[in-house]
N, CA, C and O of each residue as an XYZ file, in Angstrom:
632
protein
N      39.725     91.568    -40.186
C      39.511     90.879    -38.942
C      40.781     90.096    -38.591
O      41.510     89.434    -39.329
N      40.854     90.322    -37.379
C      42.563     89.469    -36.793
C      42.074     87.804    -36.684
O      40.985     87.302    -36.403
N      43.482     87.168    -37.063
C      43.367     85.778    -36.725
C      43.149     85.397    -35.381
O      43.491     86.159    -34.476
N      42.720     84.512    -35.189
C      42.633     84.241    -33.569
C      43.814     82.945    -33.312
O      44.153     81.944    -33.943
N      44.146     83.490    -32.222
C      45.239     82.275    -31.548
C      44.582     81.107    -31.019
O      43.903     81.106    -29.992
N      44.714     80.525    -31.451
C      44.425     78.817    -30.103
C      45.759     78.452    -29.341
O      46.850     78.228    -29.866
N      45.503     78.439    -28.235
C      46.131     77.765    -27.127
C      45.556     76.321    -26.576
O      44.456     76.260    -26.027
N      46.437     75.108    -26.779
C      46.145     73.789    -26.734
C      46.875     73.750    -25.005
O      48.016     74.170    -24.814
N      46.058     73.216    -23.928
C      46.867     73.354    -22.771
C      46.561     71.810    -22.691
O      45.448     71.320    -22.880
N      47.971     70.958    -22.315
C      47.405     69.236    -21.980
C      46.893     69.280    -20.896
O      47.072     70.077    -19.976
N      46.006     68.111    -21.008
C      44.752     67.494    -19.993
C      45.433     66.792    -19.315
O      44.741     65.788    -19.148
N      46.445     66.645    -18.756
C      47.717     65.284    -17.795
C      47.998     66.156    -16.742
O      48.214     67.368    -16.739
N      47.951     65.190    -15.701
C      48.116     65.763    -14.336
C      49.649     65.150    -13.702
O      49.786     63.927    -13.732
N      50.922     66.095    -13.067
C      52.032     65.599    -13.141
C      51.919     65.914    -11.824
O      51.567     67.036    -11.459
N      52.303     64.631    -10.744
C      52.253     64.728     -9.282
C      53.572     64.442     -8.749
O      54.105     63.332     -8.720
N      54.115     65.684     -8.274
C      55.778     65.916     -7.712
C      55.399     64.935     -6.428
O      54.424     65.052     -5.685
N      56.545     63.845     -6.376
C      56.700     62.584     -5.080
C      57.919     63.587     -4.141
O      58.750     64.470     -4.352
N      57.606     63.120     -3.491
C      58.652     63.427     -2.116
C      59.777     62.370     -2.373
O      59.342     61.219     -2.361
N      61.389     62.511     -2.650
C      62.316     61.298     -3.014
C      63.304     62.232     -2.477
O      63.943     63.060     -3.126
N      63.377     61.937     -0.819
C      64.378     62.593     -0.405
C      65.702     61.831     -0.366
O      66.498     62.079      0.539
N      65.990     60.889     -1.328
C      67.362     60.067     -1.722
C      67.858     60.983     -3.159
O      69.058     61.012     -3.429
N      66.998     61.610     -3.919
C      67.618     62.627     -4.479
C      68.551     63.485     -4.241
O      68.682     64.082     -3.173
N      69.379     63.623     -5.381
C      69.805     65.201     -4.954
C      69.313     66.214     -5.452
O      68.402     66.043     -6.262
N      69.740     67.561     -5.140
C      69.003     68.424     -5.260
C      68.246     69.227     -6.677
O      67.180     69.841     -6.725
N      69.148     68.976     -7.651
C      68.817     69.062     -8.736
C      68.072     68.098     -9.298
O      67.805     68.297    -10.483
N      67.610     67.012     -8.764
C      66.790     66.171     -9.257
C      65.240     66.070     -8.717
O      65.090     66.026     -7.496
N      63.837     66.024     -9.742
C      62.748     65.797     -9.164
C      61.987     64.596     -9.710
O      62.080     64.091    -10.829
N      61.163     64.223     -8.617
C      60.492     63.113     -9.078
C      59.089     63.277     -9.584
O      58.429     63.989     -8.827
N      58.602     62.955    -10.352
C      57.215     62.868    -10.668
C      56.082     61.522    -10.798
O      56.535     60.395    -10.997
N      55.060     61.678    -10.709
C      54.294     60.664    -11.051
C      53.166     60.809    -12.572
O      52.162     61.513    -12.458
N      53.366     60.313    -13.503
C      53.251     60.722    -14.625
C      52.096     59.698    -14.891
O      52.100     58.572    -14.394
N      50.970     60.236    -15.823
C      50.649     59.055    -16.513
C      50.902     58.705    -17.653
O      51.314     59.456    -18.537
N      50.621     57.187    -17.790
C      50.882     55.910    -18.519
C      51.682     56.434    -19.911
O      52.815     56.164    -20.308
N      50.874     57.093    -20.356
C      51.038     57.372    -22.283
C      51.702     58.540    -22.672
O      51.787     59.024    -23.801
N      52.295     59.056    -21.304
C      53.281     60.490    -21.448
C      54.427     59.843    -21.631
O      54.671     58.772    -21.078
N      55.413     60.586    -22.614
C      56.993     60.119    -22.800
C      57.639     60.683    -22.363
O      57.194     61.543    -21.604
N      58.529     60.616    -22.478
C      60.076     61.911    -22.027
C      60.457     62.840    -22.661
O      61.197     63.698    -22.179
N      59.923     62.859    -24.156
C      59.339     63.994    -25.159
C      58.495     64.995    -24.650
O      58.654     66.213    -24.730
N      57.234     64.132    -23.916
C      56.307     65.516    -23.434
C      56.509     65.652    -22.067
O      55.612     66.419    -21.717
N      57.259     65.310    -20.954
C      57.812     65.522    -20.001
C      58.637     66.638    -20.492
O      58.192     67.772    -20.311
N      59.768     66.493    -21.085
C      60.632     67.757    -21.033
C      59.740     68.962    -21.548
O      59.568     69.958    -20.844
N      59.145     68.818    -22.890
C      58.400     69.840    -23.359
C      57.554     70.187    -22.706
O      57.392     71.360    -23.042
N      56.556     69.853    -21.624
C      55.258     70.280    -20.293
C      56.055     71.235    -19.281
O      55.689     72.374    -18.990
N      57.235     70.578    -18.775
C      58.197     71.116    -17.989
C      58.605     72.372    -18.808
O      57.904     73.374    -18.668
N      59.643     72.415    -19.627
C      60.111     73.674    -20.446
C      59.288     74.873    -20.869
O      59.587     76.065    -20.927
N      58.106     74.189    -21.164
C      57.153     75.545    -22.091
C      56.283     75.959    -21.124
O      56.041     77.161    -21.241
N      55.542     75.268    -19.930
C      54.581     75.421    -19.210
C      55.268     76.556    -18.527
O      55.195     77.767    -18.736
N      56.181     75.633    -17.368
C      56.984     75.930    -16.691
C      58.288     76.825    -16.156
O      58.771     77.258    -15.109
N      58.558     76.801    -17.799
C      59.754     77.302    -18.102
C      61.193     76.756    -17.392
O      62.205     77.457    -17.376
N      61.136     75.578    -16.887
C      62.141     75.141    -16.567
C      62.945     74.746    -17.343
O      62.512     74.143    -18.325
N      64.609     74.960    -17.178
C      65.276     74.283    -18.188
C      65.697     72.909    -17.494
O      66.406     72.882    -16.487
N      65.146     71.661    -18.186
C      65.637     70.277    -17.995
C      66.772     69.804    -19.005
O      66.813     70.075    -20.205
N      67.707     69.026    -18.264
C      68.920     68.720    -18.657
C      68.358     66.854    -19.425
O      68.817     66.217    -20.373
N      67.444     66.608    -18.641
C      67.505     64.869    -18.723
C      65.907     64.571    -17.958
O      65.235     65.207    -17.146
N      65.745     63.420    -18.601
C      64.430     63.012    -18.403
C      64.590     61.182    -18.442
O      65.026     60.621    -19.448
N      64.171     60.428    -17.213
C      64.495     59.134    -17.073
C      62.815     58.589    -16.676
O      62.099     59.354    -16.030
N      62.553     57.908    -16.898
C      60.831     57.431    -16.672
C      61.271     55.833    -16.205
O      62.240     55.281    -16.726
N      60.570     55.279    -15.330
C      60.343     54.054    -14.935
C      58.391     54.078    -15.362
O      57.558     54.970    -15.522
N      58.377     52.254    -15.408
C      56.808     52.195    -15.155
C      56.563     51.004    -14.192
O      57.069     49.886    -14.286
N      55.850     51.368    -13.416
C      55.559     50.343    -12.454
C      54.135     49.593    -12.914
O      53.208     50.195    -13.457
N      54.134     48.179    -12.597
C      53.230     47.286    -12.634
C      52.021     47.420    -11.320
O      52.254     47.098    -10.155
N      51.000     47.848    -11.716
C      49.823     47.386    -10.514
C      50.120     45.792     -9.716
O      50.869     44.913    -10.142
N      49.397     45.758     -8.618
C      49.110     45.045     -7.657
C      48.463     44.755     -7.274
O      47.579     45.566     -7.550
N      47.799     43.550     -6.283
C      46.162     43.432     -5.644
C      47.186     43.131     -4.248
O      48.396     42.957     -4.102
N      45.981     43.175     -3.320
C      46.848     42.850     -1.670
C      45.491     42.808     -0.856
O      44.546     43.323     -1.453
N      45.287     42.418      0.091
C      44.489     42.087      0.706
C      44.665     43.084      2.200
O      45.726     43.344      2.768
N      43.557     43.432      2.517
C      43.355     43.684      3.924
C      43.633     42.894      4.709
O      43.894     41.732      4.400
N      43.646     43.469      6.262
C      43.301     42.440      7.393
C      42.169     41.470      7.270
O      41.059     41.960      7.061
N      42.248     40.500      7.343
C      41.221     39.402      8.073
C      41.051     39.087      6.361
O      40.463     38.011      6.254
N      41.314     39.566      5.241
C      41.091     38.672      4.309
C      40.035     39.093      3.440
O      39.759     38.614      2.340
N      39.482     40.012      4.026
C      38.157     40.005      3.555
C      37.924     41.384      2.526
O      36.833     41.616      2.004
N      38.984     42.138      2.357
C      39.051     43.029      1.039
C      40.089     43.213      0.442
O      41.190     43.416      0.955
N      39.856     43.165     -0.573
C      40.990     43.283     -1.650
C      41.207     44.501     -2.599
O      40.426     44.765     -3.514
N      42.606     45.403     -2.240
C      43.045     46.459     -2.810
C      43.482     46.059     -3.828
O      43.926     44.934     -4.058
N      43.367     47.217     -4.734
C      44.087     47.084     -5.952
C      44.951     48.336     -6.352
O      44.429     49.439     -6.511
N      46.664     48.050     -6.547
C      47.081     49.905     -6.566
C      46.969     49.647     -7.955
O      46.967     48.487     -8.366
N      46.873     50.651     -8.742
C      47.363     51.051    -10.132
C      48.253     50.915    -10.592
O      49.157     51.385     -9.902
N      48.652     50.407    -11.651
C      49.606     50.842    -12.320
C      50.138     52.336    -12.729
O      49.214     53.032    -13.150
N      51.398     52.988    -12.705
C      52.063     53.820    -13.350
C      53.222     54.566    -13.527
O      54.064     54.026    -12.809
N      53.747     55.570    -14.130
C      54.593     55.262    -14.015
C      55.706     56.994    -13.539
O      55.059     58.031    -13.397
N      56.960     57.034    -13.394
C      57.631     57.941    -12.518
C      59.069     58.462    -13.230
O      60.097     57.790    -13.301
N      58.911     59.585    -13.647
C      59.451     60.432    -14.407
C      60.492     60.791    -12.957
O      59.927     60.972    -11.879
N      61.975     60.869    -13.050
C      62.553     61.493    -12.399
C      63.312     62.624    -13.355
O      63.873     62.228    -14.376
N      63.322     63.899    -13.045
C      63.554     64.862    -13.968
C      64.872     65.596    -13.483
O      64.900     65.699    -12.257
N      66.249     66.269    -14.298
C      67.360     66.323    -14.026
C      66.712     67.980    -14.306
O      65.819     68.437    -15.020
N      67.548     68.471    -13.475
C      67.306     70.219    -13.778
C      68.868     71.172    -14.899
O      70.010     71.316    -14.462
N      68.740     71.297    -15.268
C      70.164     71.671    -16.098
C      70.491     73.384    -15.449
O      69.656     74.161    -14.986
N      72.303     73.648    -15.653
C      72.339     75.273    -15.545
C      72.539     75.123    -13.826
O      72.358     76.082    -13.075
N      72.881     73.957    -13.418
C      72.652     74.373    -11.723
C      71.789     73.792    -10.923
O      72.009     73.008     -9.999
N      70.336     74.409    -11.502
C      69.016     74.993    -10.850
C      69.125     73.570    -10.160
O      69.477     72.424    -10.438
N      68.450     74.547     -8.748
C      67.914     72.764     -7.539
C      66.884     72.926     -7.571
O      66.586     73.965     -8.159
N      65.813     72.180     -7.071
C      65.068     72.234     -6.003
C      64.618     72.231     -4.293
O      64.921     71.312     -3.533
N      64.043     73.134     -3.992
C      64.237     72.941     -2.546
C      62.597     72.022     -2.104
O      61.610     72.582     -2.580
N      62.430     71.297     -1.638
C      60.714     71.271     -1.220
C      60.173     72.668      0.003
O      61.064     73.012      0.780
N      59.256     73.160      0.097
C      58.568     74.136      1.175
C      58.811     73.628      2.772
O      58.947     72.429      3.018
N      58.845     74.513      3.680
C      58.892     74.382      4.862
C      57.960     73.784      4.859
O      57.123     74.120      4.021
N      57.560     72.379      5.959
C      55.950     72.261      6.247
C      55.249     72.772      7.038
O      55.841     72.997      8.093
N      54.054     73.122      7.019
C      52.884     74.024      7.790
C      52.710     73.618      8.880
O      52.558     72.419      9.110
N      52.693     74.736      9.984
C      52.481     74.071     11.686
C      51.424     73.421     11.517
O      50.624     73.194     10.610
N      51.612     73.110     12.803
C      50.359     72.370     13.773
C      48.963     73.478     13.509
O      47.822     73.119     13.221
N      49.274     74.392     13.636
C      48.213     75.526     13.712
C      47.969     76.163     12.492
O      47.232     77.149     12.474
N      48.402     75.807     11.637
C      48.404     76.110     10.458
C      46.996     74.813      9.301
O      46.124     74.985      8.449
N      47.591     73.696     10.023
C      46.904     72.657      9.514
C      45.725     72.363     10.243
O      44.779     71.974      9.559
N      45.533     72.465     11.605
C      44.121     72.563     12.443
C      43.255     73.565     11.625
O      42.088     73.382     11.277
N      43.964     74.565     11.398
C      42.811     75.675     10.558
C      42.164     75.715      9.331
O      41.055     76.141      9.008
N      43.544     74.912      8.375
C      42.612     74.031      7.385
C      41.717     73.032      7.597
O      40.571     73.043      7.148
N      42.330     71.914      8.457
C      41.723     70.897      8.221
C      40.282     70.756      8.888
O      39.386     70.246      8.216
N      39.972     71.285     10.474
C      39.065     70.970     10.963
C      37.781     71.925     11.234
O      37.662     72.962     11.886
N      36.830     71.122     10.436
C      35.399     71.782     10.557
C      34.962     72.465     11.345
O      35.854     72.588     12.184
N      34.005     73.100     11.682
C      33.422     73.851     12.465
C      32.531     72.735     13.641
O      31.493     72.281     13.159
N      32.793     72.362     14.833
C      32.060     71.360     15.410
C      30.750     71.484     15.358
O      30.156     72.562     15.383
N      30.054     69.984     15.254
C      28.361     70.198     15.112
C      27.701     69.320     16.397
O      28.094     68.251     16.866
N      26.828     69.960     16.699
C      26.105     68.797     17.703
C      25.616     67.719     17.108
O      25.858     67.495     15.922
N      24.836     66.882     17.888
C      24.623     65.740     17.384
C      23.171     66.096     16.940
O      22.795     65.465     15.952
N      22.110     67.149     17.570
C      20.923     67.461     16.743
C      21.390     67.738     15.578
O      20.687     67.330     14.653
N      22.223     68.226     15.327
C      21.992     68.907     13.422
C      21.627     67.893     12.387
O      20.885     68.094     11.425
N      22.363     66.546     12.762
C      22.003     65.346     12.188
C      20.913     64.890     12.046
O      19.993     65.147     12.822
N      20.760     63.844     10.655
C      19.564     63.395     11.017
C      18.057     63.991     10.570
O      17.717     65.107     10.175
N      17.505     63.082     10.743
C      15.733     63.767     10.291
C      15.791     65.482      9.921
O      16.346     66.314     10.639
N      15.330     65.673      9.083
C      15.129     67.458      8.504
C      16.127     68.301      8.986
O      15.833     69.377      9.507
N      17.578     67.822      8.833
C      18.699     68.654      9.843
C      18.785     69.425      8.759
O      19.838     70.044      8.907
N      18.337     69.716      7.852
C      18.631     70.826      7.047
C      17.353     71.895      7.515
O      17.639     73.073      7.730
N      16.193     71.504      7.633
C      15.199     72.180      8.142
C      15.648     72.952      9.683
O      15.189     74.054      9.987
N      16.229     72.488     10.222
C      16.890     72.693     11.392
C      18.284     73.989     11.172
O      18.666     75.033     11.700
N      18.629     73.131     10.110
C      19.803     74.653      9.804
C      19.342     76.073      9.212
O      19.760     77.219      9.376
N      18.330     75.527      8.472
C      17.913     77.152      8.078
C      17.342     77.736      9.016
O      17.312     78.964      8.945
N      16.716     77.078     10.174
C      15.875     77.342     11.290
C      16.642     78.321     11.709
O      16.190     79.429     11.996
N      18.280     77.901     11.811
C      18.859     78.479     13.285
C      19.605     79.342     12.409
O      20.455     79.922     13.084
N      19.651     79.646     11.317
C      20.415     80.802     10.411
C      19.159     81.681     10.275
O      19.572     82.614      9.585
N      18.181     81.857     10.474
C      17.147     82.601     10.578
C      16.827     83.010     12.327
O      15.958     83.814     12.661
N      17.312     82.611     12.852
C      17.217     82.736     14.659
C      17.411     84.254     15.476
O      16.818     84.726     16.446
N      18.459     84.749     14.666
C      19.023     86.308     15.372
C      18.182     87.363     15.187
O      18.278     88.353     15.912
N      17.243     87.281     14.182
C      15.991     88.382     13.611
C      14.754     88.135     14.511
O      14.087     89.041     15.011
N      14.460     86.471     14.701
C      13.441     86.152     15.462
C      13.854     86.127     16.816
O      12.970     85.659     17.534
N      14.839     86.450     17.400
C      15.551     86.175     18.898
C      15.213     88.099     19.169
O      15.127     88.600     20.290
N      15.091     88.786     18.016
C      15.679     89.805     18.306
C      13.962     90.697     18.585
O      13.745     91.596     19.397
N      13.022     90.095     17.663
C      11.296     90.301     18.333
C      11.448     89.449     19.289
O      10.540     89.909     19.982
N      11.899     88.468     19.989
C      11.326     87.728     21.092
C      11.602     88.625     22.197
O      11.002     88.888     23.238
N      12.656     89.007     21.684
C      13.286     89.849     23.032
C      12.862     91.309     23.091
O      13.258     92.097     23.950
N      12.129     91.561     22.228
C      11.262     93.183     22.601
C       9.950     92.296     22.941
O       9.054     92.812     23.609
N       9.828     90.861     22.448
C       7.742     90.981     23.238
C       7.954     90.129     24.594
O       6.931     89.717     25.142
N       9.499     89.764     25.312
C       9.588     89.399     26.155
C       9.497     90.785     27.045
O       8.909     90.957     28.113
N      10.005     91.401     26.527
C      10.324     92.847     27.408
C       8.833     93.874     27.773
O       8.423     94.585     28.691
N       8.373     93.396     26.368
C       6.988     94.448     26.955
C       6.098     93.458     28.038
O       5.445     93.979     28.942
N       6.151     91.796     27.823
C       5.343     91.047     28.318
C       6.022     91.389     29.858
O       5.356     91.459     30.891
N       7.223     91.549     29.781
C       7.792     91.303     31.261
C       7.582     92.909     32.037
O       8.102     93.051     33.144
N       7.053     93.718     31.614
C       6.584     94.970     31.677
C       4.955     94.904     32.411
O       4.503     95.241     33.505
N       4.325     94.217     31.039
C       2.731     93.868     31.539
C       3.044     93.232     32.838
O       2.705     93.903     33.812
N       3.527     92.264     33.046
C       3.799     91.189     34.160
C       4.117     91.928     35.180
O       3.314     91.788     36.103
N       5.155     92.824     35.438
C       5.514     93.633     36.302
C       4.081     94.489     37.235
O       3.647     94.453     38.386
N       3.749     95.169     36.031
C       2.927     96.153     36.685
C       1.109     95.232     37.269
O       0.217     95.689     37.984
N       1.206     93.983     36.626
C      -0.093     93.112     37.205
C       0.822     92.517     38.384
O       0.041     92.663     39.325
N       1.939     91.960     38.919
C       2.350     91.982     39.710
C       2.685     93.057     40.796
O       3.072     92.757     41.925
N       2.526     94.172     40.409
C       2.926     95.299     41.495
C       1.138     95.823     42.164
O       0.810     96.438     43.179
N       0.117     95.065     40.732
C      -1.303     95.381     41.278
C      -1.959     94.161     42.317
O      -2.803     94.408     43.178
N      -1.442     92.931     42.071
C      -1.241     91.685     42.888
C      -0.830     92.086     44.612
O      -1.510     91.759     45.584
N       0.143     92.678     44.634
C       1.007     93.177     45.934
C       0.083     94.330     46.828
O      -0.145     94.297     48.037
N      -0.386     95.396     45.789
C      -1.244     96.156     46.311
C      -2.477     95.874     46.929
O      -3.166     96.790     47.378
């Protein structure tokens, strides 16, 4: 029987910042707290396969700040920001950003009336996702009714 491999993948989430005072070979990250510059280069290198030249980390201190009028109080987090050197050259470029029409199509829902809301609006949605089958007998017993109707109307006239 063959050995089996384990693959250990880290549980840390590394969030590339926008630091357009960089240059190009340089990226920024937002790292958490208990990651070093040990597992920065090594996440980067092995994941990634990037070759990094240099690895510099700052940590920032949380904050509280207040809203308008006083009456809530934010709190940012603490953490902290890996800026990463690329070695061999390599830059980075960031992506073109996505039109106008590009982002309307992600972002915005399908419009709803204001019935859907509200009291049994789910009772209401299955209602009307069931509608085209029952629209579709209404409209053959409208047709025969409007048939009957016709011909008691044409006996009406007579």
């Amino acid at each position: 029987m063959a050995a089996r491999v384990r693959i250990h993948l880290p549980n840390v989430v590394f969030t590339m910042l926008h630091a357009p005072d960089l240059p190009a070979h340089q990226v920024a990250f937002k790292v958490p707290q208990h990651i070093n510059k040990l597992d920065i280069h090594q996440y980067l290198s092995k994941i990634y396969q990037l070759e990094v030249a240099e690895v510099r980390t700052m940590n920032y201190l949380g904050h509280k700040s207040k809203q308008a009028g006083g009456l809530r109080e934010i709190r940012v987090p603490k953490y902290k920001k890996a800026i990463v050197t690329l070695a061999n050259g390599n830059s980075f470029t960031w992506p073109a950003a996505p039109s106008d029409q590009e982002l309307a199509a992600i972002r915005r829902p399908e419009p709803r009336s204001v019935g859907e809301f509200g009291k049994n609006s789910m009772r209401k949605m299955f209602k009307n996702a069931a509608k085209p089958t029952d629209e579709g007998a209404k409209d053959k017993g409208a047709a025969a009714e409007g048939e009957k109707g016709s011909s008691s109307s044409d006996e009406a006239k007579s």
